[in-house]
Backbone as JSON, one array per atom type, in Angstrom:
{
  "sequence": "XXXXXXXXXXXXXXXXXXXXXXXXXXXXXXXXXXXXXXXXXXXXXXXXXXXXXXXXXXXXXXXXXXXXXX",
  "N": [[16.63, 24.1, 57.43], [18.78, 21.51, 56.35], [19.64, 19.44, 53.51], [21.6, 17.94, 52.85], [23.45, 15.67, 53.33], [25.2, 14.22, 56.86], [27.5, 13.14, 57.04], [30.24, 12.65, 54.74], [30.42, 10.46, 53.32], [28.42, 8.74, 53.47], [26.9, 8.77, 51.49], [27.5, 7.0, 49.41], [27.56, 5.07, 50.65], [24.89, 4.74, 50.99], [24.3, 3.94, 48.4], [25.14, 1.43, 47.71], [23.88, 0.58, 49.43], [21.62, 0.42, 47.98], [22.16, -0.23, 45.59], [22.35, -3.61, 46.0], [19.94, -4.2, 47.42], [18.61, -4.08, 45.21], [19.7, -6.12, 43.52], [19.12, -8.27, 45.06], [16.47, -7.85, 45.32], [16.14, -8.82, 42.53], [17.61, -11.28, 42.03], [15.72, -12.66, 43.42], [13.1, -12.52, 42.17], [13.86, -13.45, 39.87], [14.22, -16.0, 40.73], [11.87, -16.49, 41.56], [10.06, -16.69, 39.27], [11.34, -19.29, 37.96], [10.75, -21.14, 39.53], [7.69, -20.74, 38.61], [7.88, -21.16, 36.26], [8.12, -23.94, 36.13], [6.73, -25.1, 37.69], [4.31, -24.48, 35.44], [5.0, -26.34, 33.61], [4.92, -28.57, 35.06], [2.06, -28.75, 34.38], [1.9, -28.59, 32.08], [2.38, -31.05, 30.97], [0.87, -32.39, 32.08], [-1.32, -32.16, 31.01], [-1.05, -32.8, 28.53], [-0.55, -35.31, 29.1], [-3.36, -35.9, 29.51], [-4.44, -35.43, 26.97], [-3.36, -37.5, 25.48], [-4.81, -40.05, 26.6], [-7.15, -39.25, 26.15], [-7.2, -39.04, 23.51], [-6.59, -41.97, 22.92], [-8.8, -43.38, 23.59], [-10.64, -42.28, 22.15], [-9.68, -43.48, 20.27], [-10.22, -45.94, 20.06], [-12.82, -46.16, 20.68], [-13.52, -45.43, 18.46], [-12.56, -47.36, 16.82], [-14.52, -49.59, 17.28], [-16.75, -48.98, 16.96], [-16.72, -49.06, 14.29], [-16.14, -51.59, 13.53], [-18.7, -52.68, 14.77], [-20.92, -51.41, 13.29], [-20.26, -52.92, 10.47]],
  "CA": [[17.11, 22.73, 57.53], [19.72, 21.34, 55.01], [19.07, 18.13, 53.16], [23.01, 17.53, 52.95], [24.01, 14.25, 54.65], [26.26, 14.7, 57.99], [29.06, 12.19, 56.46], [30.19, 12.64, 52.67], [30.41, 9.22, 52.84], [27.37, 8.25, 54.07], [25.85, 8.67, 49.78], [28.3, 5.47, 49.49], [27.51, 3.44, 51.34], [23.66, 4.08, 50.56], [23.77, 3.62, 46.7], [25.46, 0.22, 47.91], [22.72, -0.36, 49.95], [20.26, 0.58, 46.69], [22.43, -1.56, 44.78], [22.34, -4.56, 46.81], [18.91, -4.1, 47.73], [17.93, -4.26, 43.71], [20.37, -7.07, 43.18], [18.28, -9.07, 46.0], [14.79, -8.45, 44.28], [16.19, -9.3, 41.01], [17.74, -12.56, 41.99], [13.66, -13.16, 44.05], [11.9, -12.59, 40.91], [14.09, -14.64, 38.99], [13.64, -17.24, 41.14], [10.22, -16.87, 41.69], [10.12, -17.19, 37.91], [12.0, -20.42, 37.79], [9.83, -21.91, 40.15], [6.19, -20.78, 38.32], [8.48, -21.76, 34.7], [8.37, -25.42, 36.89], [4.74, -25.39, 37.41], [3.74, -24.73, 34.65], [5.68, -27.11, 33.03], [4.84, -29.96, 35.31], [1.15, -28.62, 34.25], [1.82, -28.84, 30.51], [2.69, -32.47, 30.82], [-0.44, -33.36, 32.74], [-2.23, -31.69, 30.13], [-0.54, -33.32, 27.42], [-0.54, -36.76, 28.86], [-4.67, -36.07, 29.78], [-5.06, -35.44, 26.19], [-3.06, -38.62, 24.32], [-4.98, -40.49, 27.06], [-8.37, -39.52, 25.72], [-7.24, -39.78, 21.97], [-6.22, -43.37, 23.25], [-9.94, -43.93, 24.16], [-11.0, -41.66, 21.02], [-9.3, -44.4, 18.61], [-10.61, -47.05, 20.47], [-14.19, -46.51, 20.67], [-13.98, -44.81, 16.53], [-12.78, -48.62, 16.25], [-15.32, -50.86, 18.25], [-17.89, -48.49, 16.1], [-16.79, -49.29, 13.26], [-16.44, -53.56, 13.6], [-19.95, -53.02, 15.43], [-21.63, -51.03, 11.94], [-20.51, -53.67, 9.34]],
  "C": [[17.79, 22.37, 56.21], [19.21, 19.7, 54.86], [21.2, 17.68, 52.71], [23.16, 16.54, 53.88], [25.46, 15.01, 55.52], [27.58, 14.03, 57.36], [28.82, 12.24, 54.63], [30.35, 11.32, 52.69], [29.34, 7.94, 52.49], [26.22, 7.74, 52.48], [26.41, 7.42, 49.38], [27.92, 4.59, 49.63], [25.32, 3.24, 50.83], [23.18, 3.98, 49.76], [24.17, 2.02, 46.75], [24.33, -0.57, 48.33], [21.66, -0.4, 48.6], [20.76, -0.7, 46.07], [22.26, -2.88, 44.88], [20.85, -5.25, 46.91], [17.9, -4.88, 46.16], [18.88, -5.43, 43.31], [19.26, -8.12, 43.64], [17.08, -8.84, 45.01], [15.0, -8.87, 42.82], [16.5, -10.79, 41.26], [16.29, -13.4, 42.58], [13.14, -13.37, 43.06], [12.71, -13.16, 40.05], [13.84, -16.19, 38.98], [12.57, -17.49, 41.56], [9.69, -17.34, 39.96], [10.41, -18.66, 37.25], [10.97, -21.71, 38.38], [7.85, -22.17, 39.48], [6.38, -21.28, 36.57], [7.95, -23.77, 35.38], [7.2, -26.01, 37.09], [4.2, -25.43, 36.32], [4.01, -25.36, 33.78], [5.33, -28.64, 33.23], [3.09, -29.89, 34.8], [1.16, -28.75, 32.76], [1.68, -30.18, 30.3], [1.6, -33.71, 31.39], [-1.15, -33.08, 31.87], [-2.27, -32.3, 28.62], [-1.2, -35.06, 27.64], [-2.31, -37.23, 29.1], [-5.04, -36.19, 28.53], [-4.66, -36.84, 25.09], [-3.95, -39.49, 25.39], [-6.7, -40.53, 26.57], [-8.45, -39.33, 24.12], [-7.15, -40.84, 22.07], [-8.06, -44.23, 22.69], [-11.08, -43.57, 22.93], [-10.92, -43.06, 20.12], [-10.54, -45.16, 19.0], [-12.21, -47.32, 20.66], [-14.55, -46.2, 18.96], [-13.83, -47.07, 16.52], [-13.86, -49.54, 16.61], [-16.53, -50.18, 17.77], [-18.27, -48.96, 15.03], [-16.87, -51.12, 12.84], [-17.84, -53.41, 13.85], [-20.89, -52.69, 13.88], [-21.72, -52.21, 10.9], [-20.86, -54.9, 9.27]]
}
């Protein structure tokens, strides 16, 4: 049995398809990338605004300590 393709053309067309094929999962995982860049982004900002939210509450009880002490 020969491992020679029936059409010389036939290696053509299926490095196109390789190519194509690897084009497609590259543009997927870029944009799967874009999308988990997006999450975790909108997750930084909850994280951020959770933490000036309990320095807020931080000041505010250091102060109502300190009037209450003297």
């Amino acid at each position: 049995m020969t491992t020679a393709p029936l059409n010389p053309g036939s290696g053509v067309v299926a490095g196109w398809a390789v190519r194509s094929g690897l084009g497609l999962a590259t543009w997927g995982i870029r944009r799967a990338s874009r999308r988990t860049d997006r999450d975790r982004q909108l997750d930084r900002l909850a994280a951020r605004a959770a933490a000036e939210a309990a320095l807020v509450e931080r000041d505010a009880l250091l102060r109502s300590a300190r009037f209450t002490a003297f």
